[in-house]
C-alpha positions as CSV (number, residue, x, y, z in Angstrom):
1,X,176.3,-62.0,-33.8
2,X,179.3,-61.0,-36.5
3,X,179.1,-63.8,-39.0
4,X,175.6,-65.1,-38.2
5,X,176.0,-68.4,-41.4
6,X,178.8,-69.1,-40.1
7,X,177.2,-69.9,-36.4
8,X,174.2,-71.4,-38.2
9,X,176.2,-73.5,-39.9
10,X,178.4,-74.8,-37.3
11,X,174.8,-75.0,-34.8
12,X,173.8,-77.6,-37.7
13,X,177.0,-79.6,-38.5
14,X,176.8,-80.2,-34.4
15,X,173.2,-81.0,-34.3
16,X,173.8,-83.5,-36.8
17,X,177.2,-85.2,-35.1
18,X,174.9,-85.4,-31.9
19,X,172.3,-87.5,-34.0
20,X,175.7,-89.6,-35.6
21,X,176.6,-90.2,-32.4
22,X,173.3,-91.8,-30.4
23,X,172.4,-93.6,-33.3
24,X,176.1,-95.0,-32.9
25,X,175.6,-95.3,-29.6
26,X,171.9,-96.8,-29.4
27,X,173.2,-99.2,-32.0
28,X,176.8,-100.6,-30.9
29,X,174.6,-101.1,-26.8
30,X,172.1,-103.6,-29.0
31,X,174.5,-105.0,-31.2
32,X,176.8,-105.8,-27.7
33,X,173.9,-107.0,-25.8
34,X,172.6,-109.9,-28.6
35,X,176.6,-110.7,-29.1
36,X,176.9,-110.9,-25.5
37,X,173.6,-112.9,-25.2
38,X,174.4,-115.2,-27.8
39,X,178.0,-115.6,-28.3
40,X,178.2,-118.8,-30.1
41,X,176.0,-118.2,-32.8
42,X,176.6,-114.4,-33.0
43,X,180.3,-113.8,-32.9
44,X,181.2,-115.2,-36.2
45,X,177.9,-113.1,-38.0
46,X,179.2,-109.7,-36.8
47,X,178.3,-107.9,-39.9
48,X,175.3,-109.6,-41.0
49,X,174.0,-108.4,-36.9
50,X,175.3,-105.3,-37.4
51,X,173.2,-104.9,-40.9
52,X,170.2,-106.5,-39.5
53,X,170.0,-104.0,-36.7
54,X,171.2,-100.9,-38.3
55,X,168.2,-102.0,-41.2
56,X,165.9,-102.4,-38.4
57,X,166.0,-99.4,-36.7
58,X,165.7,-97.8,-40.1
59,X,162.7,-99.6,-40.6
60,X,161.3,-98.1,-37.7
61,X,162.6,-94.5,-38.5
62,X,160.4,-94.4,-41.6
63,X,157.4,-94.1,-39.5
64,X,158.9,-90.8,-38.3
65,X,158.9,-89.3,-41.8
66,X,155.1,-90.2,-43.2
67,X,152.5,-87.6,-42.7
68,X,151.3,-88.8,-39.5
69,X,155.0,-88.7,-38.3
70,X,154.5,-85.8,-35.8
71,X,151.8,-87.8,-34.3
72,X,153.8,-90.8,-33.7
73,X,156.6,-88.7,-32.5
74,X,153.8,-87.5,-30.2
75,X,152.9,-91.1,-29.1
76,X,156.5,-91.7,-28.1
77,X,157.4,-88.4,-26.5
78,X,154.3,-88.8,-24.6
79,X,154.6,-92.6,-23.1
80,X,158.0,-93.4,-23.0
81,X,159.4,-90.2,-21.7
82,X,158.6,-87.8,-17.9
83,X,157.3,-90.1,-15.0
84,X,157.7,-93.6,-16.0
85,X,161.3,-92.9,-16.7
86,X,162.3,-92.2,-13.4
87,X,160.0,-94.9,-11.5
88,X,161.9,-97.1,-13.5
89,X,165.3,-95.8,-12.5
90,X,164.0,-96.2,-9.0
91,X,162.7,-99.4,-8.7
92,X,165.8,-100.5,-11.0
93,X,167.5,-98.9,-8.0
94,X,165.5,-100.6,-5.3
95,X,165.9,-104.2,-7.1
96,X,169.4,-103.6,-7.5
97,X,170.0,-102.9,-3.2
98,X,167.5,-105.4,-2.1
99,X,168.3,-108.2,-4.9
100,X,172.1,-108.2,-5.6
101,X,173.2,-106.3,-2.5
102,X,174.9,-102.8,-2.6
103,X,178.2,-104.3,-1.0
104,X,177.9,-107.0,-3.7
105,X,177.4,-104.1,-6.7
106,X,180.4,-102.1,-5.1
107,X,182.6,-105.3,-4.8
108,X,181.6,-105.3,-8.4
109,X,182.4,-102.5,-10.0
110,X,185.8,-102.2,-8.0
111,X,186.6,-105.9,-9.4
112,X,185.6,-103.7,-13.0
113,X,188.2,-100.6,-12.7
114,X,190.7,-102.5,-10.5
115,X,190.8,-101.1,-7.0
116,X,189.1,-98.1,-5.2
């Protein structure tokens, strides 16, 4: 390719705004779920939750950058990723329609975006 730094360069800068943004992303769907859970006491400490978690999670990222990093990274990749993934979609699938009800769901997420 003409330019090859250049494409290297950019290949980086978008590798790294795709880590910003599941970090972001991982983050802000825990920090809404223990706001949610816990509105009374959690509203008001926003940034002290925020903190907490954002220090948390880099408390567990450490572990990913000692010498036996790759073979946590192993651990992980091998238990929580492949089969049990998708029998848990399904039988979050199957608890939703036997459970709740897929009329019920639908109902749902029409009430949500505000019509068909």
């Amino acid at each position: 390719l003409p330019v090859a730094p250049l494409w290297s360069i950019l290949f980086f800068l978008m590798l790294i705004t795709l880590g910003f943004d599941t970090v972001f992303a991982n983050s802000g769907t825990i920090i809404t779920i223990l706001v949610d859970q816990f509105p009374k006491f959690l509203r008001s400490k926003h940034f002290y939750l925020t903190t907490g978690v954002c220090l948390l999670l880099y408390i567990f990222g450490l572990a990913y950058v000692t010498q036996a990093g790759i073979y946590w990274l192993n651990l992980v990749d091998y238990f929580c990723t492949g089969w049990i993934v998708i029998i848990t979609a399904l039988l979050e699938l199957v608890g939703l329609s036997w459970i709740y009800g897929v009329n019920r769901f639908i109902k749902d997420i029409e009430m949500m975006i505000g019509g068909k």
